[in-house]
N, CA, C and O atoms as a GROMACS GRO file, in nm:
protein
  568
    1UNK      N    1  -2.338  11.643  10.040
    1UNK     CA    2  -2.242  11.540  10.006
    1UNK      C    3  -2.114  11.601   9.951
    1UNK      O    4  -2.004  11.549   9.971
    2UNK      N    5  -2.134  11.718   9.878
    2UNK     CA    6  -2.022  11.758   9.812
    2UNK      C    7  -1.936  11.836   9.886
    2UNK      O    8  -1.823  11.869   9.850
    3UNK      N    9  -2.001  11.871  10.010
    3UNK     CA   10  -1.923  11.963  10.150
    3UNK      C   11  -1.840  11.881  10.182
    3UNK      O   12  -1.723  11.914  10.163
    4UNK      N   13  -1.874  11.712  10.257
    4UNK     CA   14  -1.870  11.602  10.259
    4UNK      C   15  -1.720  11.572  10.223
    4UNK      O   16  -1.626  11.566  10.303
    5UNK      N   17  -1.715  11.556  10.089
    5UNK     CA   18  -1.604  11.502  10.014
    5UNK      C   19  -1.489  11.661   9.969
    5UNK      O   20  -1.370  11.642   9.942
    6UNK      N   21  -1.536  11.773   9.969
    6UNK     CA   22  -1.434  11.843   9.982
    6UNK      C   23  -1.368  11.856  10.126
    6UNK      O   24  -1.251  11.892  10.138
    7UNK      N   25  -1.440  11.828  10.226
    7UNK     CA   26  -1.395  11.858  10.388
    7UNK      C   27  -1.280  11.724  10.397
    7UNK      O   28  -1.168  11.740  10.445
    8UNK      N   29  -1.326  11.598  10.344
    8UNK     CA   30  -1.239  11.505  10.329
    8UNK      C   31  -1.095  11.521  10.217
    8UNK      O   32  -0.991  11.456  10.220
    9UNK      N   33  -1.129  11.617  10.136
    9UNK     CA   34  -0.997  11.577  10.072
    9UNK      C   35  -0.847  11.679  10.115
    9UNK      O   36  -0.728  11.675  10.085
   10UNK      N   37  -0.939  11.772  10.207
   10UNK     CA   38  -0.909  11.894  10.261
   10UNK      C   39  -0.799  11.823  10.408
   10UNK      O   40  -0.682  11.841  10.444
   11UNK      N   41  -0.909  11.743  10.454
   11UNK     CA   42  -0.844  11.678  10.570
   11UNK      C   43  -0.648  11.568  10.508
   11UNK      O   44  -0.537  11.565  10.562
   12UNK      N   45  -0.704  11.499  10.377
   12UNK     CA   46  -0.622  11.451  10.356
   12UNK      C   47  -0.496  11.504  10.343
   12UNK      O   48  -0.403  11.450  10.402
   13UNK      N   49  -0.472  11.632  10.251
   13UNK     CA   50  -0.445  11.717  10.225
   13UNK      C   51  -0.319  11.764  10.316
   13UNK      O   52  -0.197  11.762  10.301
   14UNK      N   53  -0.407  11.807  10.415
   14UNK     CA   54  -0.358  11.864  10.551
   14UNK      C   55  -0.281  11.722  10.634
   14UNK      O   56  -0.208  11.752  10.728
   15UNK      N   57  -0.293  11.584  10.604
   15UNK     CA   58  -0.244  11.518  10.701
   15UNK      C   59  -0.098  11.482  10.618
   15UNK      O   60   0.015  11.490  10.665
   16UNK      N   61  -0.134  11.443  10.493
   16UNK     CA   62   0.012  11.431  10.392
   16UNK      C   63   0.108  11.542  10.417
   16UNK      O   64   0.226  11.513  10.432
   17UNK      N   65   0.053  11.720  10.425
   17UNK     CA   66   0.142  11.782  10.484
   17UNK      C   67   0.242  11.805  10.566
   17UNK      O   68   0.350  11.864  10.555
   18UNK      N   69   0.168  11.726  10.678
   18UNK     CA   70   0.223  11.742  10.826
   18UNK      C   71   0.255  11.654  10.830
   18UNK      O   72   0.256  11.631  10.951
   19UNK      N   73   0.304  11.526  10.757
   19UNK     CA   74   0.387  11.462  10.750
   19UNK      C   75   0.560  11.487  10.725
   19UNK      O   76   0.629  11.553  10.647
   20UNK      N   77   0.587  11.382  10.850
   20UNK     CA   78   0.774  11.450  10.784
   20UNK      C   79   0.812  11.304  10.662
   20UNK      O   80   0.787  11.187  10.631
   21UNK      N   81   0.891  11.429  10.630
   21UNK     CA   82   0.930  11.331  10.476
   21UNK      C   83   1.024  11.218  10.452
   21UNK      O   84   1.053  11.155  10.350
   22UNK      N   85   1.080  11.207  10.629
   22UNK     CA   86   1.131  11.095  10.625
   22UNK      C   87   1.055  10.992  10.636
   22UNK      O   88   1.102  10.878  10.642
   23UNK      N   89   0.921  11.019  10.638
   23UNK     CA   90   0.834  10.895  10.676
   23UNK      C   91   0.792  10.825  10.520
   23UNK      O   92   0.742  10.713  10.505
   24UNK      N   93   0.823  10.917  10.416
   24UNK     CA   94   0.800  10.846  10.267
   24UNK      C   95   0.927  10.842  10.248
   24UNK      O   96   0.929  10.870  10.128
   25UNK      N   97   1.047  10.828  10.281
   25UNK     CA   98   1.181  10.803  10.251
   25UNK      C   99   1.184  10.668  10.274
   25UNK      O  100   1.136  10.607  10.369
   26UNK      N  101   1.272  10.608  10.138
   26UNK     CA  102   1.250  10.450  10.114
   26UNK      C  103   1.414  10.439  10.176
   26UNK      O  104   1.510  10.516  10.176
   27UNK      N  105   1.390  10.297  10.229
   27UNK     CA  106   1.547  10.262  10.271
   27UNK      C  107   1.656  10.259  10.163
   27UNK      O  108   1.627  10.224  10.049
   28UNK      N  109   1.778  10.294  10.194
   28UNK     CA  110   1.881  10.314  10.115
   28UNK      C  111   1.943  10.172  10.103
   28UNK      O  112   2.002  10.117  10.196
   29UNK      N  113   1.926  10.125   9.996
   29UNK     CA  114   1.996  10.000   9.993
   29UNK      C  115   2.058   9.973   9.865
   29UNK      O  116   1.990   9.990   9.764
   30UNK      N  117   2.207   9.923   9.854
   30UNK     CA  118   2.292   9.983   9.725
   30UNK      C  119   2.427   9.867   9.730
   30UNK      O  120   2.502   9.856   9.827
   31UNK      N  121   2.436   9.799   9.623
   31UNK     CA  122   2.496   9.676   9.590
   31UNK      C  123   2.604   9.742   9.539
   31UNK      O  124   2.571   9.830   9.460
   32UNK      N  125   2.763   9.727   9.563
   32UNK     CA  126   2.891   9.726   9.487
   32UNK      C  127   2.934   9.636   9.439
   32UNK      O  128   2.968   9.540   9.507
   33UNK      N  129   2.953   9.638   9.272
   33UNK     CA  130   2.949   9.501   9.215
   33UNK      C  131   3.115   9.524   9.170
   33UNK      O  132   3.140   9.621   9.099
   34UNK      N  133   3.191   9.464   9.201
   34UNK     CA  134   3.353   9.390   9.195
   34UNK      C  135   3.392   9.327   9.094
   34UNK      O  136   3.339   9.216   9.093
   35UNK      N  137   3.477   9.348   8.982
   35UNK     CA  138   3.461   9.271   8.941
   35UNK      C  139   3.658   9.248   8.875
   35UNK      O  140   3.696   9.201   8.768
   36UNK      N  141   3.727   9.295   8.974
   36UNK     CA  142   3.880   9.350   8.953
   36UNK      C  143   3.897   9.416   9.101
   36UNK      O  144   3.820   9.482   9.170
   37UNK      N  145   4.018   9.375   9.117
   37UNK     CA  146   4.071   9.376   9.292
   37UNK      C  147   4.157   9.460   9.261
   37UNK      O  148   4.226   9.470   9.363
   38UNK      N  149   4.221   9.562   9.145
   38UNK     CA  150   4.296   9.636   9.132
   38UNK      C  151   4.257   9.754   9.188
   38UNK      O  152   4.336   9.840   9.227
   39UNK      N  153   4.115   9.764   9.194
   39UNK     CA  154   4.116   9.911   9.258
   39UNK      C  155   4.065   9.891   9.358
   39UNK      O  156   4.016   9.992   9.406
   40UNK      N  157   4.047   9.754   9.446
   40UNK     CA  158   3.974   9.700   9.565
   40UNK      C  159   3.993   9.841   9.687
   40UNK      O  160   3.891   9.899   9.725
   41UNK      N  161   4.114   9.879   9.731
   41UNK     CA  162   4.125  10.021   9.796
   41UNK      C  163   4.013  10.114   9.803
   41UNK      O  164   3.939  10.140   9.898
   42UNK      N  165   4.014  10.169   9.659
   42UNK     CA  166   3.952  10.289   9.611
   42UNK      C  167   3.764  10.220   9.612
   42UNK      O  168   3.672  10.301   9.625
   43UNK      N  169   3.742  10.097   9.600
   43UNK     CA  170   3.599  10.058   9.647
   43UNK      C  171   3.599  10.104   9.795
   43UNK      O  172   3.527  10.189   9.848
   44UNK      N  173   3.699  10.024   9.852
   44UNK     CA  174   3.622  10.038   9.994
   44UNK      C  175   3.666  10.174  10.055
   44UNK      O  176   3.638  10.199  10.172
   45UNK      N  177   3.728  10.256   9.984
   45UNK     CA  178   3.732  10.433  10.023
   45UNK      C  179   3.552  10.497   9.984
   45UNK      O  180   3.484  10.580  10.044
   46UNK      N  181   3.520  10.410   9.851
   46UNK     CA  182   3.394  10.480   9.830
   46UNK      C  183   3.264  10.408   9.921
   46UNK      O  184   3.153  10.461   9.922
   47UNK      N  185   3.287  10.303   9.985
   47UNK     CA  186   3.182  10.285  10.082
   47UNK      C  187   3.195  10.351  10.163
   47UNK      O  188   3.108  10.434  10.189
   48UNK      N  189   3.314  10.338  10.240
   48UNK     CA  190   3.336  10.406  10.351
   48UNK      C  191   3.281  10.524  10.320
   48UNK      O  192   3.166  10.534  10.363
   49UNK      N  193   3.316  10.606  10.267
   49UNK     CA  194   3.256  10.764  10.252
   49UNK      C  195   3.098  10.764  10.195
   49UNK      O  196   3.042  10.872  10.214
   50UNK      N  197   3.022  10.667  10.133
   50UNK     CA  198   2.909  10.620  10.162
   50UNK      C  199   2.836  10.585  10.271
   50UNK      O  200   2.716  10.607  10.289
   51UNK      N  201   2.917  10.527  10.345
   51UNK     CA  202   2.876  10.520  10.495
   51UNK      C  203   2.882  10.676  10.561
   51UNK      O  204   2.778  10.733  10.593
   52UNK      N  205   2.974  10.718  10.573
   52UNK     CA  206   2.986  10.831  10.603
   52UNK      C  207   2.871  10.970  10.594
   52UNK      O  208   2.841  11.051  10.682
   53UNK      N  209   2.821  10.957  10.441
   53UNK     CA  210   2.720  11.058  10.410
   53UNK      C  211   2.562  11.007  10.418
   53UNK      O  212   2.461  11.077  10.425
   54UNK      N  213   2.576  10.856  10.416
   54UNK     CA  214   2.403  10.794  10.478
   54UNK      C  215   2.471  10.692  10.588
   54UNK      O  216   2.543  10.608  10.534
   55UNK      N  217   2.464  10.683  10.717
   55UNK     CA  218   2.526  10.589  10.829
   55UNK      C  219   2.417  10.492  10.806
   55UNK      O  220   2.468  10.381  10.825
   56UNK      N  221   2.300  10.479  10.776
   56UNK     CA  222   2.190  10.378  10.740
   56UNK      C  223   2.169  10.298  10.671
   56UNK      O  224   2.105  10.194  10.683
   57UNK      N  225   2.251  10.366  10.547
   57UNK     CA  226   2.244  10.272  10.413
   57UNK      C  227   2.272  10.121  10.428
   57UNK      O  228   2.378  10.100  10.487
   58UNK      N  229   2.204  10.009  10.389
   58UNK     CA  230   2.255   9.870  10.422
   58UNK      C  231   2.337   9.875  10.248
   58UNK      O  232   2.278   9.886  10.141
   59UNK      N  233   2.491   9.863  10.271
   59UNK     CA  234   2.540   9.798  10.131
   59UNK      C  235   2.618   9.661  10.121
   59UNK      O  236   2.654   9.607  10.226
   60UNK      N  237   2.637   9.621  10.038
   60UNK     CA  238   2.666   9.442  10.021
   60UNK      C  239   2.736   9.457   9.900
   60UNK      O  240   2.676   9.496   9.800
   61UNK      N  241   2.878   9.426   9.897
   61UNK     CA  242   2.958   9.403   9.807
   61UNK      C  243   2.974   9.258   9.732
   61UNK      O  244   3.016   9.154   9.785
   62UNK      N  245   2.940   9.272   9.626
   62UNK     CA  246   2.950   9.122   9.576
   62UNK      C  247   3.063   9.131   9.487
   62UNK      O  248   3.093   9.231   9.421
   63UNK      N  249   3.133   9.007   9.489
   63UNK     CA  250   3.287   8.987   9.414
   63UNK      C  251   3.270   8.876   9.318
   63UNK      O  252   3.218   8.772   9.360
   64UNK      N  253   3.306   8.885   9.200
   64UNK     CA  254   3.370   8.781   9.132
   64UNK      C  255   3.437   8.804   9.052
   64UNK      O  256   3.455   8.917   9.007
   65UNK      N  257   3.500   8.682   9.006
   65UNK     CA  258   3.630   8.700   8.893
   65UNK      C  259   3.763   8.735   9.020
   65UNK      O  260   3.787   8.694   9.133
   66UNK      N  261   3.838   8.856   8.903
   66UNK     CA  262   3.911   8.875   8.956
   66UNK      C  263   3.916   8.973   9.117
   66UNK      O  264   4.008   8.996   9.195
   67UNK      N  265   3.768   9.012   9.116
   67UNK     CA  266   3.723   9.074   9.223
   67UNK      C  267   3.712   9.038   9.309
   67UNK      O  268   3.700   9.115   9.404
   68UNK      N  269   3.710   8.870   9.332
   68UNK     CA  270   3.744   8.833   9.497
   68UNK      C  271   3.844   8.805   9.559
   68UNK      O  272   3.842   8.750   9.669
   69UNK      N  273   3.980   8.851   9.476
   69UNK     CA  274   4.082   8.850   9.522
   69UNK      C  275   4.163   8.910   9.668
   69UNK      O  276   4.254   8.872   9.742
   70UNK      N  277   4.061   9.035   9.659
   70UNK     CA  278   4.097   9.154   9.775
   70UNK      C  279   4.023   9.068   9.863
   70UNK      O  280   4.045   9.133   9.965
   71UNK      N  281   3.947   8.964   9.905
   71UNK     CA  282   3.864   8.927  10.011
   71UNK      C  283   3.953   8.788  10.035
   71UNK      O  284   3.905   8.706  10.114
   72UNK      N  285   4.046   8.765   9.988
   72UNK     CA  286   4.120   8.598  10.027
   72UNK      C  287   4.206   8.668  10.159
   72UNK      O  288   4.236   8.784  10.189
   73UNK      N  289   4.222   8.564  10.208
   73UNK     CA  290   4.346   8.581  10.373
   73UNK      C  291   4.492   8.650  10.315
   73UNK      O  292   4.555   8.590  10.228
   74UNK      N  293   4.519   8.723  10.346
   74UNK     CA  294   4.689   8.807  10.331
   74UNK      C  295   4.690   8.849  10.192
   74UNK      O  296   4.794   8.859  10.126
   75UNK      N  297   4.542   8.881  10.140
   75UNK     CA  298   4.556   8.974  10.053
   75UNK      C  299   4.642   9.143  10.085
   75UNK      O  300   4.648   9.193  10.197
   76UNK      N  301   4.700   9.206   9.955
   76UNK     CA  302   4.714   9.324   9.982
   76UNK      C  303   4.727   9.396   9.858
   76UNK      O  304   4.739   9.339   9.749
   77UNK      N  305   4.724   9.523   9.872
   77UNK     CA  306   4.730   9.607   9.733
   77UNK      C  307   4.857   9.694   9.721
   77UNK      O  308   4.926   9.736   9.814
   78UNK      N  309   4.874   9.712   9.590
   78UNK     CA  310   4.974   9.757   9.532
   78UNK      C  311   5.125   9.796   9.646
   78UNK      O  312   5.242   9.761   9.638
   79UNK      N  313   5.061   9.867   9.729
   79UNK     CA  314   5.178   9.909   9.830
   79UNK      C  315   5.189   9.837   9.917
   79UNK      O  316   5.272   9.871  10.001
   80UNK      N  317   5.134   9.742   9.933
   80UNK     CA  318   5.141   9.638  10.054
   80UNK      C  319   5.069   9.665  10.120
   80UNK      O  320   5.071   9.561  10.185
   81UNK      N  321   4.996   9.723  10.166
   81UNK     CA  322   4.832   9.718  10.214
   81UNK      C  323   4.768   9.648  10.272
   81UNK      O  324   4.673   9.622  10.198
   82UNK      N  325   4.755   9.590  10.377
   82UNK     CA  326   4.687   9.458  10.351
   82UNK      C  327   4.487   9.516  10.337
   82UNK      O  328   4.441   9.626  10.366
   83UNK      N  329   4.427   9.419  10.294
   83UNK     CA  330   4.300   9.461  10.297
   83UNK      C  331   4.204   9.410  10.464
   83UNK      O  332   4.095   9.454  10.502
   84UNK      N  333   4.255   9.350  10.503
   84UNK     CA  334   4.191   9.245  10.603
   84UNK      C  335   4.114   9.350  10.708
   84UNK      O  336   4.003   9.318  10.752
   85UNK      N  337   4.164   9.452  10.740
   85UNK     CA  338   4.130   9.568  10.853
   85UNK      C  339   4.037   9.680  10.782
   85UNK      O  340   3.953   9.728  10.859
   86UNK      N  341   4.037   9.725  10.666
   86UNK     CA  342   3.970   9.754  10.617
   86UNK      C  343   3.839   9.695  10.615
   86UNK      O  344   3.731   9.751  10.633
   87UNK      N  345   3.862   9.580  10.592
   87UNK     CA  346   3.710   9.500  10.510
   87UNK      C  347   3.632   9.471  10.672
   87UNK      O  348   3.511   9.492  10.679
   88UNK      N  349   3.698   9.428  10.780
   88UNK     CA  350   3.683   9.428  10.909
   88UNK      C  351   3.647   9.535  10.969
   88UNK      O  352   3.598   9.512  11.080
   89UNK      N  353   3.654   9.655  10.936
   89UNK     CA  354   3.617   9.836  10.963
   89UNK      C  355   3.494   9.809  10.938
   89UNK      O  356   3.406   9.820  11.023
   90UNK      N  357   3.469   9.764  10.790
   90UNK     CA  358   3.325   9.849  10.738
   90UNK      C  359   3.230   9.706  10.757
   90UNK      O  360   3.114   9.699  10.715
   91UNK      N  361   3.301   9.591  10.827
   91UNK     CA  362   3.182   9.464  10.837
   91UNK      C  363   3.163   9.496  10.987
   91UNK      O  364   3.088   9.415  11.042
   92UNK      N  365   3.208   9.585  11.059
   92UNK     CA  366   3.190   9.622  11.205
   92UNK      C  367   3.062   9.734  11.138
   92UNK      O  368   2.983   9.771  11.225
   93UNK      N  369   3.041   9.777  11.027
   93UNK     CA  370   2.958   9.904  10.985
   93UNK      C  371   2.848   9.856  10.941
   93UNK      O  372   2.757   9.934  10.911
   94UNK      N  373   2.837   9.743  10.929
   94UNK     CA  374   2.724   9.630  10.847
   94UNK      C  375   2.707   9.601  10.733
   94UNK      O  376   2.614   9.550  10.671
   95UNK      N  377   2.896   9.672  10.685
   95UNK     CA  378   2.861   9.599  10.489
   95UNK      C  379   2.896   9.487  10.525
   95UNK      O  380   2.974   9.458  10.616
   96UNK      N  381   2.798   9.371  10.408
   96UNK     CA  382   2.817   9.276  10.377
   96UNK      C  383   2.887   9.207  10.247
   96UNK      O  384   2.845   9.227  10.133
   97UNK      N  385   2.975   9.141  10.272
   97UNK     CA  386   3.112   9.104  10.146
   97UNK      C  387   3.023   8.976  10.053
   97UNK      O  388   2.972   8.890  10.125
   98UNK      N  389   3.005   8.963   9.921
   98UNK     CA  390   2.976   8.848   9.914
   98UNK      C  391   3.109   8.779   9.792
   98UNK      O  392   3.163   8.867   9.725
   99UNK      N  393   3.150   8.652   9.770
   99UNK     CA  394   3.218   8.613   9.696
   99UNK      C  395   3.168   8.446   9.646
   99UNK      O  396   3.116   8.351   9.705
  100UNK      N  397   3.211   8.470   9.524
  100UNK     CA  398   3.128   8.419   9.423
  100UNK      C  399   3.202   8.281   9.437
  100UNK      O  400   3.322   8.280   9.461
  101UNK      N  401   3.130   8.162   9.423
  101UNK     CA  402   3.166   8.045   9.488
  101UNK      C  403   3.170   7.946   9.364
  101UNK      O  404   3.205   7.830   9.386
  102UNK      N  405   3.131   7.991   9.221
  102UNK     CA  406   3.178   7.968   9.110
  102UNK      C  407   3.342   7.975   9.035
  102UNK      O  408   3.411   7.910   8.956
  103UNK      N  409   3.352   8.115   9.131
  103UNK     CA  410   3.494   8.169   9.111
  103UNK      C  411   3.602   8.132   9.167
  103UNK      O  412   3.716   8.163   9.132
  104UNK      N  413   3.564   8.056   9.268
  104UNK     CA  414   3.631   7.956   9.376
  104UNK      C  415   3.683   7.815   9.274
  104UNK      O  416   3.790   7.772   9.230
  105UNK      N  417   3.580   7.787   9.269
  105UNK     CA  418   3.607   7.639   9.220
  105UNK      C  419   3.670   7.626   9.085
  105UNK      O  420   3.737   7.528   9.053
  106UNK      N  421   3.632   7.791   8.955
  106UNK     CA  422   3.683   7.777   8.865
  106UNK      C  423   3.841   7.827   8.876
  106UNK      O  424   3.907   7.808   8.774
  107UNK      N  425   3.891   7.872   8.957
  107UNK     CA  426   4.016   7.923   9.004
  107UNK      C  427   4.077   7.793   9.109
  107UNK      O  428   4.198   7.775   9.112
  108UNK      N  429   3.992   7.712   9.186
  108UNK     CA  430   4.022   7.566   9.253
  108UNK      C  431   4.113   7.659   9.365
  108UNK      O  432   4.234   7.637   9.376
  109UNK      N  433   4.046   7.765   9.448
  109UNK     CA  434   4.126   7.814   9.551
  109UNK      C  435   3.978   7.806   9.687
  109UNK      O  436   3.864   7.852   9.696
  110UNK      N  437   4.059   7.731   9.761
  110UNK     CA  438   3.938   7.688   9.920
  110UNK      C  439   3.950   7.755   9.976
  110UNK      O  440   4.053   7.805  10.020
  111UNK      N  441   3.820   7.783   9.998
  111UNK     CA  442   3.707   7.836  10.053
  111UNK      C  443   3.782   7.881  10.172
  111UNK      O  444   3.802   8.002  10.167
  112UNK      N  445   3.838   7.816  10.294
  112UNK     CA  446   3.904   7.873  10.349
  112UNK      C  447   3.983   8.021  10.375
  112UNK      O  448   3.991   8.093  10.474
  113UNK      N  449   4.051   8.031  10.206
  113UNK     CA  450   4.161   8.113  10.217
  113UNK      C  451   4.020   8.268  10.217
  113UNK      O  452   4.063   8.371  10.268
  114UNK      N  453   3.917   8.273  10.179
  114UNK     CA  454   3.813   8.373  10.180
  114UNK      C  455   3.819   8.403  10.376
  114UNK      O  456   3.821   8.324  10.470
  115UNK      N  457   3.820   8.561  10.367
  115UNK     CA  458   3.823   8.654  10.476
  115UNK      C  459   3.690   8.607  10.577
  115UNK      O  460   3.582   8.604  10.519
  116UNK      N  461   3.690   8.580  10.691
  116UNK     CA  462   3.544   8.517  10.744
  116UNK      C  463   3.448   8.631  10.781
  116UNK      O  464   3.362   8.614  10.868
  117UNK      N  465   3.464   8.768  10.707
  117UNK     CA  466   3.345   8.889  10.684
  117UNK      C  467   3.303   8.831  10.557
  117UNK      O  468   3.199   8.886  10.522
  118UNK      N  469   3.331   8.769  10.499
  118UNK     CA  470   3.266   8.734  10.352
  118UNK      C  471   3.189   8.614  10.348
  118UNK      O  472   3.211   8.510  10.410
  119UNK      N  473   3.113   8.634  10.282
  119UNK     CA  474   2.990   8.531  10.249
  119UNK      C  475   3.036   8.408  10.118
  119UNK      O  476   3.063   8.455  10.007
  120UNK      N  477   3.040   8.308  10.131
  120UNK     CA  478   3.019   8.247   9.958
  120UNK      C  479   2.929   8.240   9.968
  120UNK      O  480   2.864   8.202  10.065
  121UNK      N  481   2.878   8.298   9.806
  121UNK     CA  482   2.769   8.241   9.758
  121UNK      C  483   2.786   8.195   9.609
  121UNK      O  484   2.885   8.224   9.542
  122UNK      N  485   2.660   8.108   9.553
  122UNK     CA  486   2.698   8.023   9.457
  122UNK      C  487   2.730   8.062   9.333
  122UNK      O  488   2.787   8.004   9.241
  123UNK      N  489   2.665   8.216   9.350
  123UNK     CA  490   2.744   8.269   9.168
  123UNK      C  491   2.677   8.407   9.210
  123UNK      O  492   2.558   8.429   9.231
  124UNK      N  493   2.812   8.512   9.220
  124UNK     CA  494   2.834   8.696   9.201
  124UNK      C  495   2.743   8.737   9.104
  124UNK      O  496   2.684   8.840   9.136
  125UNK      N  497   2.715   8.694   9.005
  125UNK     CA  498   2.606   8.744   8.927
  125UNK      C  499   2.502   8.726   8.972
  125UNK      O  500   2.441   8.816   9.031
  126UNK      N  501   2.459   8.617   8.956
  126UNK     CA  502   2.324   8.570   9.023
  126UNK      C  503   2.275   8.639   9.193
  126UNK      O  504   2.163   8.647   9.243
  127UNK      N  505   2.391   8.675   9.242
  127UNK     CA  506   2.331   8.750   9.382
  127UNK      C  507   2.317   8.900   9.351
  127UNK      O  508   2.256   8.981   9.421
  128UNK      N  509   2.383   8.926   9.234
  128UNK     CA  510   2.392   9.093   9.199
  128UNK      C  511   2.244   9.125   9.189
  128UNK      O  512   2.182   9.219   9.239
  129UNK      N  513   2.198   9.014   9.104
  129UNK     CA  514   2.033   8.992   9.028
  129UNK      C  515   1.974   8.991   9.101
  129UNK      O  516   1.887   9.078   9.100
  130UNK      N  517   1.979   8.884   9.230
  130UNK     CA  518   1.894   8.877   9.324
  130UNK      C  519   1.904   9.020   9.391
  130UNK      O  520   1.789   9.065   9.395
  131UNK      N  521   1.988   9.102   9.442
  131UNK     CA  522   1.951   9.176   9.524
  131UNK      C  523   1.862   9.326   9.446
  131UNK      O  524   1.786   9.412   9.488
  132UNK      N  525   1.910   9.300   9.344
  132UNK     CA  526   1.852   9.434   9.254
  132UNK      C  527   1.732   9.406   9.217
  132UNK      O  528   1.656   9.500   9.242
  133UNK      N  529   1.664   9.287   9.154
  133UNK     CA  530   1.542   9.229   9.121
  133UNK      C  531   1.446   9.227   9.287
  133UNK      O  532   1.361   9.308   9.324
  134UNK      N  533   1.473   9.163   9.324
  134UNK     CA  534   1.402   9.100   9.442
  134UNK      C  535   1.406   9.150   9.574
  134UNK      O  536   1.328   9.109   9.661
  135UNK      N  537   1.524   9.268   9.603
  135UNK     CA  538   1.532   9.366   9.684
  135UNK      C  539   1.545   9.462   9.753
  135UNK      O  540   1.546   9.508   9.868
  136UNK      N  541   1.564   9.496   9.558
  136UNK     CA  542   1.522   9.616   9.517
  136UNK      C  543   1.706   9.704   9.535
  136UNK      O  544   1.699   9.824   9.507
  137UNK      N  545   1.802   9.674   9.561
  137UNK     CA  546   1.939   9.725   9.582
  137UNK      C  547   1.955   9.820   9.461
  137UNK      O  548   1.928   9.775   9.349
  138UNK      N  549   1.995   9.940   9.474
  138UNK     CA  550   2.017  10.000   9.362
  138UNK      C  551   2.191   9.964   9.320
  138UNK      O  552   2.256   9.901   9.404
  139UNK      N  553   2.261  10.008   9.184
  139UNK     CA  554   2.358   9.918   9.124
  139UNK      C  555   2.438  10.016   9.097
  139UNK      O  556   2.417  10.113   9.024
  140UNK      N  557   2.566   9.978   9.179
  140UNK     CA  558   2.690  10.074   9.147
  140UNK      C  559   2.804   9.997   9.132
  140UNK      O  560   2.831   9.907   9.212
  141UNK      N  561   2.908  10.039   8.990
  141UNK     CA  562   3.011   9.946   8.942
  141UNK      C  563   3.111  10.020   8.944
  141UNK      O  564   3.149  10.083   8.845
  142UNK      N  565   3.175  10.024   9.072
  142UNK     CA  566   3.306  10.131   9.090
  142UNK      C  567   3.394  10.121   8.948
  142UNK      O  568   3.496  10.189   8.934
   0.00000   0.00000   0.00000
């Protein structure tokens, strides 16, 4: 019996080995939480180059406050910039924009004027929670 159970742990052993290690590699999944459109640029420079160093990673930007500013129609930054081609680059890449639909109504600006790569949803916090609690997103606050 005891041949038995060393030949078995021997076997196990040997099969965890010869495993490649991408096969215990957990999906990359990583929330950018917004919360100021002043440096909206320099976010989507750091996805992009996030994308860049994992092409797999699923990330989802959630906005509120003053952070969903960079996601309204003919937004632009400091130099005139506009953001619209940008945010359209990396939603061709599969980030997903979300904007906070609390922030809408407490600001009384429609829904409309939001970029149609962006999602409303009913409150930026509450989806930050959801994705980190419930699906597991790890949490980065440019």
């Amino acid at each position: 019996m005891q041949l038995f159970r060393t030949m078995a742990a021997v076997m196990m052993v040997a099969a965890v080995a010869s495993t490649p290690a991408s096969a215990f590699a957990r999906e990359e999944k990583v929330v950018y939480h917004v919360t100021d459109s002043s440096n909206a640029m320099g976010v989507l420079g750091n996805v992009r180059n996030h994308l860049n160093a994992s092409p797999k990673a699923k990330i989802v930007v959630v906005t509120h406050g003053p952070g969903i500013d960079f996601l309204l129609e003919d937004a632009k930054d400091k130099n005139g910039n506009p953001y619209d081609a940008v945010v359209q680059e990396l939603s061709n890449r599969n980030v997903k924009f979300r904007v906070c639909n609390n922030t809408l109504e407490a600001r009384k600006i429609d829904r409309k004027r939001v970029l149609p790569e962006a999602t409303v949803v009913p409150s930026g916090v509450a989806e930050v929670a959801r994705l980190q609690t419930q699906e597991e997103y790890a949490y980065i606050k440019p």
